[in-house]
C-alpha positions as CSV (number, residue, x, y, z in Angstrom):
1,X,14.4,-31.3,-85.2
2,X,13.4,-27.7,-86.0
3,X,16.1,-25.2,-86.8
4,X,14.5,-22.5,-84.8
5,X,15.7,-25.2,-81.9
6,X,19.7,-25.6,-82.5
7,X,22.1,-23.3,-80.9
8,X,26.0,-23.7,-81.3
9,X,27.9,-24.5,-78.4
10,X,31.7,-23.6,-78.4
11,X,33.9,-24.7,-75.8
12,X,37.3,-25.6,-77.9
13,X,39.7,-22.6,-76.1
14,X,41.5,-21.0,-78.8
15,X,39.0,-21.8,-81.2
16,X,38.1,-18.6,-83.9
17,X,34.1,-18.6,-85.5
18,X,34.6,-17.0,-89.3
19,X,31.6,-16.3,-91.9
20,X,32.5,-18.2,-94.7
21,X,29.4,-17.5,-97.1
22,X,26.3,-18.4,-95.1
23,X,28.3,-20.7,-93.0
24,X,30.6,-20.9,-89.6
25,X,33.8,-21.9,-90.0
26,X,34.9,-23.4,-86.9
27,X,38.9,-23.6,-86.8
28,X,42.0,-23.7,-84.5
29,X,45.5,-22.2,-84.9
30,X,46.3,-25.8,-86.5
31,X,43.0,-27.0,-88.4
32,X,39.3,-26.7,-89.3
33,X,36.8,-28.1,-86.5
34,X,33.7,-28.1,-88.4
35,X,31.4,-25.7,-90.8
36,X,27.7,-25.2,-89.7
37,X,25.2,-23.4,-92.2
38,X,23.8,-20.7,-90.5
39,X,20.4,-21.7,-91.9
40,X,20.6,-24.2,-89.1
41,X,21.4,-21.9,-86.5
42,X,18.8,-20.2,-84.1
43,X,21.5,-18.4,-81.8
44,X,25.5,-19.4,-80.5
45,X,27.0,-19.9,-77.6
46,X,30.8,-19.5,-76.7
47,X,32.5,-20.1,-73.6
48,X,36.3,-18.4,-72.2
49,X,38.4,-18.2,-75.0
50,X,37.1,-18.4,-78.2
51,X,36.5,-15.5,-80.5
52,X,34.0,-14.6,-82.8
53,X,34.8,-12.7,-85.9
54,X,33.4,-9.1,-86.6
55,X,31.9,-10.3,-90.2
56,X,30.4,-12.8,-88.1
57,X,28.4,-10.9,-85.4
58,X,27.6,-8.4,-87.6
59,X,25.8,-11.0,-89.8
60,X,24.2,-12.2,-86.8
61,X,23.1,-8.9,-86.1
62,X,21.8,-8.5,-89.7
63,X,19.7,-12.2,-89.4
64,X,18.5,-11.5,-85.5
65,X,20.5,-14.2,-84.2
66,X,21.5,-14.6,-80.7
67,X,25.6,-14.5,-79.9
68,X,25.9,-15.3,-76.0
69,X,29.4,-15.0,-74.3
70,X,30.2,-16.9,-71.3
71,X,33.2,-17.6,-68.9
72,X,34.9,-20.6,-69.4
73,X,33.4,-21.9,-65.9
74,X,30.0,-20.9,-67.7
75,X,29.2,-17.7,-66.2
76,X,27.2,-15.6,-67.8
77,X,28.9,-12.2,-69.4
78,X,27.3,-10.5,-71.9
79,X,25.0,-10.8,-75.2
80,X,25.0,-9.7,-78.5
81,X,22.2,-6.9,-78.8
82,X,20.3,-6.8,-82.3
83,X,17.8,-4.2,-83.1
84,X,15.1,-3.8,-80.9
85,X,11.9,-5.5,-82.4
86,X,8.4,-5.1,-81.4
87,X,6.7,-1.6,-81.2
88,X,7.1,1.1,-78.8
89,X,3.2,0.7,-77.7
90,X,4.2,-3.0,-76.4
91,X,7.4,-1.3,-74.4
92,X,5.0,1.1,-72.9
93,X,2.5,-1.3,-71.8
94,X,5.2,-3.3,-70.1
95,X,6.1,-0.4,-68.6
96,X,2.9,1.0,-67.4
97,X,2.1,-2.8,-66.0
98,X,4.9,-1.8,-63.9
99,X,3.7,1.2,-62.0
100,X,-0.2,-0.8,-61.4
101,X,0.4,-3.1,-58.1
102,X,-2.2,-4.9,-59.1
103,X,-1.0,-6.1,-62.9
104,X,3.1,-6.4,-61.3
105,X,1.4,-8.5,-58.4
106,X,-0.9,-11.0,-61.2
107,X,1.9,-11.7,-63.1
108,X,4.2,-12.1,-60.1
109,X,1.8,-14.4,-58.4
110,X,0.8,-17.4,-61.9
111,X,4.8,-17.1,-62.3
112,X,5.4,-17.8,-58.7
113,X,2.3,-20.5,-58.3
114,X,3.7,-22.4,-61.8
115,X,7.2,-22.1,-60.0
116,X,5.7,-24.2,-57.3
117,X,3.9,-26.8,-59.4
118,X,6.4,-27.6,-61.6
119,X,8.3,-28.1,-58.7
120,X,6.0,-30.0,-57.3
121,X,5.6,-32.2,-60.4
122,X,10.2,-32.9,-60.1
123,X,9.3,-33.9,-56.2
124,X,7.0,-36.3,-56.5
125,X,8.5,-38.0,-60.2
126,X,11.2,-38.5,-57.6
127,X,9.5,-39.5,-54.8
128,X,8.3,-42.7,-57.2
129,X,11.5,-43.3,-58.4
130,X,12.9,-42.9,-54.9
131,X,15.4,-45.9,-53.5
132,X,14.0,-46.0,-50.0
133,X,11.3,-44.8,-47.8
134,X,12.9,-41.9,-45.9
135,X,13.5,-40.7,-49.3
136,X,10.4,-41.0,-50.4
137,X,8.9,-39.7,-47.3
138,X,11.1,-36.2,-47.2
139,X,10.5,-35.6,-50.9
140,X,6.6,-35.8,-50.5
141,X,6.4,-33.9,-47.1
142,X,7.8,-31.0,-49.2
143,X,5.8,-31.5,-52.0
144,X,2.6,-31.2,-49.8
145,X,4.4,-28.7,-47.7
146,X,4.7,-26.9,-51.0
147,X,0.9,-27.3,-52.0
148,X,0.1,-25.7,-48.7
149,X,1.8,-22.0,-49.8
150,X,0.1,-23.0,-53.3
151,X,-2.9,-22.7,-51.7
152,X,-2.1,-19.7,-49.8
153,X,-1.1,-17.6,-53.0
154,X,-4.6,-16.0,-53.7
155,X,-4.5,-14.0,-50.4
156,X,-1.4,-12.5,-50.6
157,X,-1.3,-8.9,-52.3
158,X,1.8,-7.5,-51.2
159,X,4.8,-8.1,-53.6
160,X,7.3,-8.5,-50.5
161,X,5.3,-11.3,-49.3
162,X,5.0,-13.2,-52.1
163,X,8.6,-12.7,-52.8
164,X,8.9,-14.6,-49.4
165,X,7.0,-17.3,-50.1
166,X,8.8,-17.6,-53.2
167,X,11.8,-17.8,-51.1
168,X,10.3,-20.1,-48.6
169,X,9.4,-22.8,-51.8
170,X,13.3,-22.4,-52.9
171,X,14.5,-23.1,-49.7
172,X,12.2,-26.5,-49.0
173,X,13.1,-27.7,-52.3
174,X,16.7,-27.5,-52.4
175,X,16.8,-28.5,-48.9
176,X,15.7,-32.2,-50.5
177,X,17.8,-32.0,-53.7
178,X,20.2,-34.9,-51.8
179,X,16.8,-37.1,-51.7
180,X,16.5,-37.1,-55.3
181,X,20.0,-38.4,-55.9
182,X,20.2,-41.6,-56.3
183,X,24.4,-42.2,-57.4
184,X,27.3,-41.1,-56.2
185,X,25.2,-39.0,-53.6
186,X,28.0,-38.6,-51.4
187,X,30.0,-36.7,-53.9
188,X,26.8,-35.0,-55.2
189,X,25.3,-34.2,-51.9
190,X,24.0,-30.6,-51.9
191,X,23.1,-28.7,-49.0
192,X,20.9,-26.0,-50.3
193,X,21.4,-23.6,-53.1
194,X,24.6,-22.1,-53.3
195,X,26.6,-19.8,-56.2
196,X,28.9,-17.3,-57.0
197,X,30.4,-19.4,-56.8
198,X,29.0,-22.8,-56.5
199,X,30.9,-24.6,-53.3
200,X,29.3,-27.8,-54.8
201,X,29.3,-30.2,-57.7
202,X,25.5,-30.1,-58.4
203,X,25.0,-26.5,-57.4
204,X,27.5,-26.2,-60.2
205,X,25.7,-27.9,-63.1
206,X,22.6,-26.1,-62.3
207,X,24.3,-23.0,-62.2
208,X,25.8,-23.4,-65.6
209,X,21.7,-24.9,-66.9
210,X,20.7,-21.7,-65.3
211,X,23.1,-19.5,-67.4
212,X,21.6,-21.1,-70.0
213,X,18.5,-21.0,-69.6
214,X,18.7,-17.3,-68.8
215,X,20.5,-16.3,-72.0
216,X,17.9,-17.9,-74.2
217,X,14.7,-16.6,-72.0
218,X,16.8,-12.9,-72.8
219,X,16.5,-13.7,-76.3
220,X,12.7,-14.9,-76.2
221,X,11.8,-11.4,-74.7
222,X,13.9,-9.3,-77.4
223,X,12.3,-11.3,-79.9
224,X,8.9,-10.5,-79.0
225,X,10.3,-6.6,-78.1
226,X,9.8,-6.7,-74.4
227,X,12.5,-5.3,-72.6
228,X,14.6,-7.9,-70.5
229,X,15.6,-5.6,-67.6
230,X,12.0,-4.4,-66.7
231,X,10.3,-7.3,-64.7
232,X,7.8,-8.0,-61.9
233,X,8.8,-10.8,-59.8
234,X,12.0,-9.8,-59.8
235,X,13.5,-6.3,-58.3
236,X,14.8,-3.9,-61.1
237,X,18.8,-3.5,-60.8
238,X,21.2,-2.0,-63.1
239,X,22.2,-4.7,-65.7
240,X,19.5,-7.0,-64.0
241,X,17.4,-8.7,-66.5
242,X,14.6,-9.2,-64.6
243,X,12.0,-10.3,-66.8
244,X,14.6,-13.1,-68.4
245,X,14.7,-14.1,-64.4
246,X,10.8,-14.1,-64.1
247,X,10.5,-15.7,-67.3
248,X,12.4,-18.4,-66.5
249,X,11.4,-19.4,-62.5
250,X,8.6,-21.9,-63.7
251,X,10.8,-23.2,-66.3
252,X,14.6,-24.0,-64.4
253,X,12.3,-27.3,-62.9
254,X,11.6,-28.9,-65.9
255,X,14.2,-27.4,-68.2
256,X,17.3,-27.0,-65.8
257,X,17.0,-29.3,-62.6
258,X,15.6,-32.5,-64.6
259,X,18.6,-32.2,-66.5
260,X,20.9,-31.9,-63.7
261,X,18.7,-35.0,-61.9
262,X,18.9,-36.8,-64.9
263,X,22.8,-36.5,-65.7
264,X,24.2,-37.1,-62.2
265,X,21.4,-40.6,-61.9
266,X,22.4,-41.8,-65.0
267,X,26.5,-41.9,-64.1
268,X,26.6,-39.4,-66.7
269,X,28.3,-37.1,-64.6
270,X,31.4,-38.3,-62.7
271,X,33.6,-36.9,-60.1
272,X,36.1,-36.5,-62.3
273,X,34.0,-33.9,-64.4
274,X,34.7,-31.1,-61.9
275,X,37.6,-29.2,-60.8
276,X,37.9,-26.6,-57.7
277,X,38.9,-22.9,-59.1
278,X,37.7,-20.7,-56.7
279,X,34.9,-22.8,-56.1
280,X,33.4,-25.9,-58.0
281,X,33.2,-26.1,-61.3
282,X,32.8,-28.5,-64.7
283,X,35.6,-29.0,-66.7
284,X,35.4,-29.0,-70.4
285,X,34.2,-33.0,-71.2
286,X,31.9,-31.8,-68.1
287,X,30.3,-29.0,-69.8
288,X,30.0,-30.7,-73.1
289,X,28.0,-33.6,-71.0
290,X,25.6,-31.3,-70.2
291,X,25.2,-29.8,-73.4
292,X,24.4,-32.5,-75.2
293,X,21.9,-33.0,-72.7
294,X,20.4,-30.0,-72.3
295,X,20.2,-30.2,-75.9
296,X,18.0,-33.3,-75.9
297,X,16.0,-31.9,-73.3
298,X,14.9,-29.0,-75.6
299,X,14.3,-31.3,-78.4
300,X,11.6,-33.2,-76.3
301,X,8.1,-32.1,-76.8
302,X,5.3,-30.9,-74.1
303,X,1.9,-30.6,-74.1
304,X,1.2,-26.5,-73.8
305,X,-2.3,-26.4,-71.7
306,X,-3.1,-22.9,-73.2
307,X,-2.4,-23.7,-76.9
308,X,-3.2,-27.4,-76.4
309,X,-0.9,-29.0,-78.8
310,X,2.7,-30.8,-78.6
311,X,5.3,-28.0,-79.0
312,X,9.1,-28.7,-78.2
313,X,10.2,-27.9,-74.8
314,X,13.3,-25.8,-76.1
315,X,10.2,-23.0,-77.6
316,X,8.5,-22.8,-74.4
317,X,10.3,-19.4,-73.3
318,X,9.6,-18.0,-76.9
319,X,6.1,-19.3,-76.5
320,X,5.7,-17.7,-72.9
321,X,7.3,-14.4,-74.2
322,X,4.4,-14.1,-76.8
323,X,2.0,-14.7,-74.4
324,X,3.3,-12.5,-71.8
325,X,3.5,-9.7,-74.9
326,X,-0.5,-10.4,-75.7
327,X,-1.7,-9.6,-71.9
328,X,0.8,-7.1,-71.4
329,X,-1.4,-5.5,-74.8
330,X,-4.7,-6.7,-73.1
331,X,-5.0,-9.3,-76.1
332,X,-5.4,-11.7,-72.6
333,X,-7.2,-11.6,-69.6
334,X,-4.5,-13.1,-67.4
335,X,-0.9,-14.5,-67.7
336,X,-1.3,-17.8,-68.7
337,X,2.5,-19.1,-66.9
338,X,3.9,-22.9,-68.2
339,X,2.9,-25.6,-66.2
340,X,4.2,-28.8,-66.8
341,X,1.9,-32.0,-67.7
């Protein structure tokens, strides 16, 4: 496995990260957890109560490596925030892309028509593995319903309409999520998308994938030196990182949802892996379920159209940052978004 892919994930509460040479020490109050070379490490991940030593961050700092602080439920909170890389020039461009309609609405629209292929690729895997003909039935009438605003993508040049349509493919697909359950569906029945926080078991696990997912397509974009806040699909809010949203919408199918599909139709998941705290959330064997995972997941390689070569699924967002970075610098015609084969 490549060790740009492995990220440390921390869940133990009370648990204390030291530098110890060029390795983590991972320790409790009463004994030593594990040591990690950092060598190994492409970024960490902590959740609720677990601190990070100074020496520690600071070394991360030094090396560019990612630090991501979560909740204990898995909420996302903040990021550790190295030197800005890249050049100014790039910043700029990304910048300037911003104020021409007509570069904010091309990247808007190959993000928003990969969104809807890849989840159009989830529907129909389902549909085939679907347990009985209604099922099958709903989850391809939303597929083709979905290849219907495909189709319409091209003539849309307003950014408030495609944001719409964008809303109209979220809303058919989760509407079928149930449909692509196949265990324990009463417990995991889901009835549409729901969050902060999740009233549901499964809106729950792909809340937490979504965190995630998020953090690392933040560190993908500082990597390249793009600046996370300043996106196109996506409206620009304080502490919004709207590109790390855009850069991830045609990735949460394949990288996020299959996980969650794949966890909850294997038994992996169980009732007994979530508790209600102000909503629905995993516990700790829960989240370290979906971990090891999501892991996996990353570690499974993926044909990339564009660079036409197996490349693990866990560099995708590093691979789309670089590529967003060369149009953005006119290096490409157009965005070339991921879609999944």
């Amino acid at each position: 496995m490549p060790e740009l892919l492995n990220t440390l994930y921390v869940q133990t509460q009370g648990a204390v990260l030291r530098l110890e040479g060029d390795t983590v020490r991972i320790q409790t109050k009463d004994a030593l957890i594990t040591r990690v070379p950092l060598l190994r490490l492409n970024g960490i991940a902590v959740f609720g109560n677990v601190t990070v030593t100074p020496f520690l961050i600071h070394r991360c700092a030094l090396d560019g490596r990612t630090v991501i602080w979560f909740t204990r439920g898995g909420r996302f909170r903040g990021r550790l925030q190295c030197p800005t890389s890249g050049n100014v020039l790039l910043r700029r461009a990304q910048h300037l892309a911003l104020d021409d309609p007509g570069q904010t609405m091309h990247i808007a629209r190959q993000i928003v028509a990969a969104k809807i292929q890849n989840s159009r690729h989830v529907l129909l895997r389902a549909a085939r593995e679907a347990d009985s003909a209604a099922d099958e039935g709903s989850l391809r009438t939303t597929a083709d319903h979905l290849a219907v605003v495909l189709q319409r993508l091209p003539e849309i040049d307003d950014l408030g309409v495609l944001r719409g349509a964008e809303g109209e493919v979220g809303r058919a697909y989760f509407g079928v999520v149930t449909h692509m359950i196949r265990a324990n569906r009463n417990h995991f029945y889901v009835d549409g998308r729901n969050r902060r926080p999740p009233r549901d078991p499964m809106n729950s696990v792909l809340s937490f994938l979504y965190a995630l997912l998020r953090g690392e397509c933040e560190a993908a974009l500082e990597g390249v030196g793009l600046d996370p806040q300043v996106g196109y699909l996506h409206a620009l809010r304080p502490g919004r990182p709207a590109l790390a949203l855009d850069l991830m919408e045609d990735l949460r199918p394949i990288l996020a949802d299959r996980v969650a599909l794949t966890l909850v139709n294997r038994r992996q998941l169980q009732p007994k892996d979530f508790e209600e705290k102000g909503g629905v959330r995993l516990t700790d064997s829960g989240r370290k379920t979906v971990l090891t995972e999501y892991q996996k997941r990353k570690e499974s390689e993926v044909r990339h159209r564009l660079l036409r070569q197996t490349v693990p699924l866990g560099l995708v967002p590093h691979l789309q940052a670089r590529l967003l970075a060369r149009y953005l610098r006119e290096d490409l015609e157009v965005y070339p978004p991921f879609v999944y084969r």
